[in-house]
N, C-alpha and C positions, 0 to 999 in steps of 0.2 A: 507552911513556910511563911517566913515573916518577910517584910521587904528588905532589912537590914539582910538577912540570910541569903534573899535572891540577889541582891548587888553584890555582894560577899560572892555568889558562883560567876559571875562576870569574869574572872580572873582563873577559870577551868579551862580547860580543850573542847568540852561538851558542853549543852547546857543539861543541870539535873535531871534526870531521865523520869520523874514520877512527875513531872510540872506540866501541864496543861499545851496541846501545839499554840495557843494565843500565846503563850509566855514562852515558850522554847520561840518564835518567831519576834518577839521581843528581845529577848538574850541573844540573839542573833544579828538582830539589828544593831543593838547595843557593841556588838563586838565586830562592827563593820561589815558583815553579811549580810548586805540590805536580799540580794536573788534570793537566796534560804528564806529568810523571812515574808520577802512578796510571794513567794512560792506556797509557802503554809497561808497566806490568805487567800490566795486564788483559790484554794482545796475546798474551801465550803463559801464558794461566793453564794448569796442570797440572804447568808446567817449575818441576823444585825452585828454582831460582836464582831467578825470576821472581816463585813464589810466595813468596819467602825476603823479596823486594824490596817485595811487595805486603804481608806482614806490617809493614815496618818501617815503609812510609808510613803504615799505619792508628796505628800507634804518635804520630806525628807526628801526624797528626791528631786524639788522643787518642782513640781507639774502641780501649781494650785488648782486649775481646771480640771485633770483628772479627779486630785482629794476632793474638790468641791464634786461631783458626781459620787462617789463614795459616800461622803458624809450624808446628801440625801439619801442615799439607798438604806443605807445604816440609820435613816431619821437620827441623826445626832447634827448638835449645833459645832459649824467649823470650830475648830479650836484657833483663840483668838493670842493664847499666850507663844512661850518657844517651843519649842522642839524639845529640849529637855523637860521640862514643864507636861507636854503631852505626854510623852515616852512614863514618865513619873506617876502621873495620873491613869493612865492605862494598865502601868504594872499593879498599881495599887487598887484599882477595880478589880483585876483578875484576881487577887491574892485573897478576895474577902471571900 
């Protein structure tokens, strides 16, 4: 799937059924279901990518002190730009 094609499902009831729970909890967030989303990354706390996911939703949710405890977990560097900007970058890691 390309990332044109996953913003493209943005505008469904679901998200794509074959796409990755990191990217269905992206599509989720994307479409105002932040709980769904936090939800699939609670599912495999420990996993760098997961916890990478569960820092950016805290970000969204404006608790920088929880996302700052995530991002080290997930050894990733705070994301310094928006919120759209991460969300972007995130879809487009998972998509490669």
């Amino acid at each position: 799937m390309t990332y044109e094609e996953y913003t493209e499902s943005l505008s469904q009831t679901s998200p794509p059924a074959h796409i990755s729970q990191l990217l269905q909890a992206l599509w989720y967030d994307a479409n105002g279901d932040w709980e769904s989303a936090h939800n699939i990354a609670q599912s495999s706390e420990g996993t760098k990518a997961y916890d990478h996911l569960h820092a950016y939703l805290h970000r969204v949710e404006g608790d920088t002190w929880n996302a700052g405890y995530w991002y080290r977990r997930a050894g990733a560097e705070v994301f310094k730009g928006s919120l759209k900007e991460e969300w972007e970058s995130l879809v487009r890691l998972l998509l490669k």
